[in-house]
PyMOL commands that place a pseudoatom at each C-alpha (Angstrom):
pseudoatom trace, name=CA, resn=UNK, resi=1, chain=A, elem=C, hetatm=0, pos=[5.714, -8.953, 17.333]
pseudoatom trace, name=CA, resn=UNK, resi=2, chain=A, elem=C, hetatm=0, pos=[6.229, -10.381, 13.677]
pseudoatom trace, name=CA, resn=UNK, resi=3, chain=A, elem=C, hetatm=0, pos=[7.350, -13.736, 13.055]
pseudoatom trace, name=CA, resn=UNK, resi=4, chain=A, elem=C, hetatm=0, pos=[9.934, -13.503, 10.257]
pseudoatom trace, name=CA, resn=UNK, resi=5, chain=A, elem=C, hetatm=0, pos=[11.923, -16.258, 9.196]
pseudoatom trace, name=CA, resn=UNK, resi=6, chain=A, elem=C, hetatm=0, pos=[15.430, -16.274, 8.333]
pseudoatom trace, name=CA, resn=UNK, resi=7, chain=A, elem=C, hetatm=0, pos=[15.622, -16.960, 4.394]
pseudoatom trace, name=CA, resn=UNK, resi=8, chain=A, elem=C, hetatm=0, pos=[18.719, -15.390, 3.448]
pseudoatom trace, name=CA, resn=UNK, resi=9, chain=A, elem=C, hetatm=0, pos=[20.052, -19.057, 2.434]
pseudoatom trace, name=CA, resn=UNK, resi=10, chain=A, elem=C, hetatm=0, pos=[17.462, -18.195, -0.569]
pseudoatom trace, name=CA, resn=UNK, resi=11, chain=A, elem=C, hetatm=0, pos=[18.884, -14.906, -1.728]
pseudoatom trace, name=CA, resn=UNK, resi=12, chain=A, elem=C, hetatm=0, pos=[20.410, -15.473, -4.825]
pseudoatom trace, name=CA, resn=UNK, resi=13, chain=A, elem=C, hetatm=0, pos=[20.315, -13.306, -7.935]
pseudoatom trace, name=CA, resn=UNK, resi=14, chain=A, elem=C, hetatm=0, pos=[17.586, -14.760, -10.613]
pseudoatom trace, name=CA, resn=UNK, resi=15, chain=A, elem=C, hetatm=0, pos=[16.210, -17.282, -8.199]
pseudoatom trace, name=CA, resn=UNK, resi=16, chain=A, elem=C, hetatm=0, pos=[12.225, -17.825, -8.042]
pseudoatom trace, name=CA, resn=UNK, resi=17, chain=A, elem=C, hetatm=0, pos=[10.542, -18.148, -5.195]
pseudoatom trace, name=CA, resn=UNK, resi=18, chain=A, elem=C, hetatm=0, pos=[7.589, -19.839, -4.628]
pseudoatom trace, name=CA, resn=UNK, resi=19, chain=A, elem=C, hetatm=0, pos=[5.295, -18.707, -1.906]
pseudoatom trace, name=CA, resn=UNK, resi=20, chain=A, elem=C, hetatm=0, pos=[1.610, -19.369, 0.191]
pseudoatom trace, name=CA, resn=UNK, resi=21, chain=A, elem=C, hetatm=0, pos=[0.108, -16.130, 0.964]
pseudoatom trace, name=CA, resn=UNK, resi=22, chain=A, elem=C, hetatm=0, pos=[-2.816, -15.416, 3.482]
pseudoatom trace, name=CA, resn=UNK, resi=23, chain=A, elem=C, hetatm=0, pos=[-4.411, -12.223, 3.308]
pseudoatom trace, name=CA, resn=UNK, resi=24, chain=A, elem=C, hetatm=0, pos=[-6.384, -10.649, 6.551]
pseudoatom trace, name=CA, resn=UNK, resi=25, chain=A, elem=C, hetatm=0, pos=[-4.093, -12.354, 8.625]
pseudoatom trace, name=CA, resn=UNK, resi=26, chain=A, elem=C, hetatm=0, pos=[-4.015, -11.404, 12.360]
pseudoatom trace, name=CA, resn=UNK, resi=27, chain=A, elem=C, hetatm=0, pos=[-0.298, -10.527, 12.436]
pseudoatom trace, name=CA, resn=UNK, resi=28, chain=A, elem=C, hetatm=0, pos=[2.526, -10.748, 9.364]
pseudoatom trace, name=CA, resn=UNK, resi=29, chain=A, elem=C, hetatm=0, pos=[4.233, -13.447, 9.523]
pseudoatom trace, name=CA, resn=UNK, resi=30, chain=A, elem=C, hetatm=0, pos=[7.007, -15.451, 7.440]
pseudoatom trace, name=CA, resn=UNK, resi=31, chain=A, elem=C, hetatm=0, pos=[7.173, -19.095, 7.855]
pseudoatom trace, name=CA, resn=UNK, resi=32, chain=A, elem=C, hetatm=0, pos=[9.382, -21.757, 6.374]
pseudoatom trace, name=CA, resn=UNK, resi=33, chain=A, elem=C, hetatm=0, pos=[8.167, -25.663, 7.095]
pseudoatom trace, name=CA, resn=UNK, resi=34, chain=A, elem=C, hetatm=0, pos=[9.477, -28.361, 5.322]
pseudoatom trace, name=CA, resn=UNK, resi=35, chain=A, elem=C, hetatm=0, pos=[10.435, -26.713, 1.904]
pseudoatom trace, name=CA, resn=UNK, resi=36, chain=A, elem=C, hetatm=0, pos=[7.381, -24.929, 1.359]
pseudoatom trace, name=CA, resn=UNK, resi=37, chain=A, elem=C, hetatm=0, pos=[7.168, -20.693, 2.595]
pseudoatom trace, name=CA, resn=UNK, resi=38, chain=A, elem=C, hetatm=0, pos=[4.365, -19.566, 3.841]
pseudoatom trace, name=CA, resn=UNK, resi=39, chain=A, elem=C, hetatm=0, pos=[3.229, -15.761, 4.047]
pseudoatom trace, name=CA, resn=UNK, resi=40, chain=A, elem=C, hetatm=0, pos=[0.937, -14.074, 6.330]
pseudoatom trace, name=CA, resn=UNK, resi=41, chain=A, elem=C, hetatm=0, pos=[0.028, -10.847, 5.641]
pseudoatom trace, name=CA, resn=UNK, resi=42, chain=A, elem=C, hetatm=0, pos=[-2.392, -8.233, 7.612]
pseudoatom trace, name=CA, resn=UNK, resi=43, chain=A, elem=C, hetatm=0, pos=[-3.491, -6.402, 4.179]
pseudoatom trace, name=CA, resn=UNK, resi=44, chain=A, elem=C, hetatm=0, pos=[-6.140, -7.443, 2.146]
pseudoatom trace, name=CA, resn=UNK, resi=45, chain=A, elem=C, hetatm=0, pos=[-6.387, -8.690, -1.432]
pseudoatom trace, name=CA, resn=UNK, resi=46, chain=A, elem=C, hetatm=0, pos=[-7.741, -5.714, -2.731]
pseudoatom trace, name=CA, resn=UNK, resi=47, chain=A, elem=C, hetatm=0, pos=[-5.841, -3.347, -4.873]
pseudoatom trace, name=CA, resn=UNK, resi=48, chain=A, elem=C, hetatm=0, pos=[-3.010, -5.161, -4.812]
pseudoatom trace, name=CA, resn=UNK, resi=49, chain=A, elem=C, hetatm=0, pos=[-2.110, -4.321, -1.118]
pseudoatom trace, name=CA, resn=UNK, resi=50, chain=A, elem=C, hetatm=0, pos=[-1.757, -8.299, 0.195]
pseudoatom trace, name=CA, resn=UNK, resi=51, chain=A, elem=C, hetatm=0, pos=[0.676, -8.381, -2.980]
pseudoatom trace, name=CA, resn=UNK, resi=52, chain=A, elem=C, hetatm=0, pos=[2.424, -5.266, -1.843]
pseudoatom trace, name=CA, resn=UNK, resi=53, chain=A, elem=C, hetatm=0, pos=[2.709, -6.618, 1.623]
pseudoatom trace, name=CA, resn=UNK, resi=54, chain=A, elem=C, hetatm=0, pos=[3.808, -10.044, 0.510]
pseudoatom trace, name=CA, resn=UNK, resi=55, chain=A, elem=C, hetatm=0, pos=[6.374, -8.462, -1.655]
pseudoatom trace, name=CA, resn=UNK, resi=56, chain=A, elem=C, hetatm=0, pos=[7.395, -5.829, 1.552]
pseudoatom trace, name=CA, resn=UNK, resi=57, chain=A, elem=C, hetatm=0, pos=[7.625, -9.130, 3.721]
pseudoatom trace, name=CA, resn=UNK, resi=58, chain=A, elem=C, hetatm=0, pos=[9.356, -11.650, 1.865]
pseudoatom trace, name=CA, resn=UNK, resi=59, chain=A, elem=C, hetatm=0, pos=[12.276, -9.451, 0.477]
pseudoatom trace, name=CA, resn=UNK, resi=60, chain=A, elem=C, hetatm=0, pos=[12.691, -9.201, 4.792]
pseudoatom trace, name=CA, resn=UNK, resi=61, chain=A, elem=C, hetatm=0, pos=[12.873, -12.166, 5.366]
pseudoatom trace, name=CA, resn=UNK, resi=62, chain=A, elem=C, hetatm=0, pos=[15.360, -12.598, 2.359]
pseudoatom trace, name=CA, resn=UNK, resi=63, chain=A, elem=C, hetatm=0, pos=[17.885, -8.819, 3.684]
pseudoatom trace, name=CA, resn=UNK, resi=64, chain=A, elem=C, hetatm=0, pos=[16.988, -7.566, -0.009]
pseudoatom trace, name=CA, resn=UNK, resi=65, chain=A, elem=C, hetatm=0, pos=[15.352, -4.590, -0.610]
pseudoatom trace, name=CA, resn=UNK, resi=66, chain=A, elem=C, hetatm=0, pos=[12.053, -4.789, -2.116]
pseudoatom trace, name=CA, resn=UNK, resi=67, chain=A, elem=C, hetatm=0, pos=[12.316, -3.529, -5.303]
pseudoatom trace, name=CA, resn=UNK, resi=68, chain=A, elem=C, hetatm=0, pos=[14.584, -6.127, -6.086]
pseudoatom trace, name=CA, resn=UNK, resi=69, chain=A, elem=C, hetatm=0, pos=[11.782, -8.819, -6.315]
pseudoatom trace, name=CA, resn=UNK, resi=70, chain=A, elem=C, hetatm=0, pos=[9.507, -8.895, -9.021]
pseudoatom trace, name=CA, resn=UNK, resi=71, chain=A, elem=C, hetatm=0, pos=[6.139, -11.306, -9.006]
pseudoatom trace, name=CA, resn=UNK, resi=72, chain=A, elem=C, hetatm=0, pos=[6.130, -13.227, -12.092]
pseudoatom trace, name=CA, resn=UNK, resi=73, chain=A, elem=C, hetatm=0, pos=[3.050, -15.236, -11.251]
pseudoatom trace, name=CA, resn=UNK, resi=74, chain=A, elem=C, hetatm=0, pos=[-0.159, -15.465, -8.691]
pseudoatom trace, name=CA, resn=UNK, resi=75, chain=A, elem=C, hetatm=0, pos=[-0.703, -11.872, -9.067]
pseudoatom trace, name=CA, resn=UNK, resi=76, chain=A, elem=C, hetatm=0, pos=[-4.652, -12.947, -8.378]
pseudoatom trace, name=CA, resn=UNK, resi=77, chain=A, elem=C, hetatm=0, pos=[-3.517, -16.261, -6.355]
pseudoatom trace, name=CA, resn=UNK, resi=78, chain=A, elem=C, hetatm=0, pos=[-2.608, -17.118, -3.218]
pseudoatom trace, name=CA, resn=UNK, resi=79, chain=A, elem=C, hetatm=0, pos=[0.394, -19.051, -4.797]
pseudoatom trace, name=CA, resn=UNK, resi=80, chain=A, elem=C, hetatm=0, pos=[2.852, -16.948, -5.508]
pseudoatom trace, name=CA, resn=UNK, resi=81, chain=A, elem=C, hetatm=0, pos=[6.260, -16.307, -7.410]
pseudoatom trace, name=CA, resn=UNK, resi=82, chain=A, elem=C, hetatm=0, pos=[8.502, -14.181, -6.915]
pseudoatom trace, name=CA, resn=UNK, resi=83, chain=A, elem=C, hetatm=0, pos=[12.076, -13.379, -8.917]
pseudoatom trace, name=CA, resn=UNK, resi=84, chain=A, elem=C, hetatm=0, pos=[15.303, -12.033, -7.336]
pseudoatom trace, name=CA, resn=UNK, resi=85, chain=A, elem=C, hetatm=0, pos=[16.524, -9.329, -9.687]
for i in range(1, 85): cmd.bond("trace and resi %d" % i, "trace and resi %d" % (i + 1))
show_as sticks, trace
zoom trace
């Protein structure tokens, strides 16, 4: 079973969000500890998949549907941002 956290306190229209993501994880996860989110995702960094995933994942956790984030930075990172459009 995925661990998701609940970040719909974060869904607001043109907000960035910063994110940790770990590729070749055993299971997805979404975790939120002391400010900071953290993303674990089964895919791996090639072609873009972990981002996929991450991007799949996060808008989740958020309730947004995934084409409404965009990742404006830490396309080849494992920081990430992402913008709610």
């Amino acid at each position: 079973m995925d661990e998701i956290a609940d970040l719909r306190h974060l869904a607001m229209s043109g907000s960035v969000i910063a994110v940790r993501v770990t590729p070749r994880a055993s299971r997805d996860a979404v975790v939120e500890a002391g400010g900071a989110i953290a993303l674990r995702v089964t895919a791996p960094p090639a072609d873009g998949a972990a981002n996929a995933a991450a991007r799949r994942l996060l808008a989740q956790a958020l309730g947004v549907a995934p084409s409404r984030l965009t990742l404006v930075s830490g396309a080849s990172a494992r920081a990430k941002r992402f913008r709610l459009d």
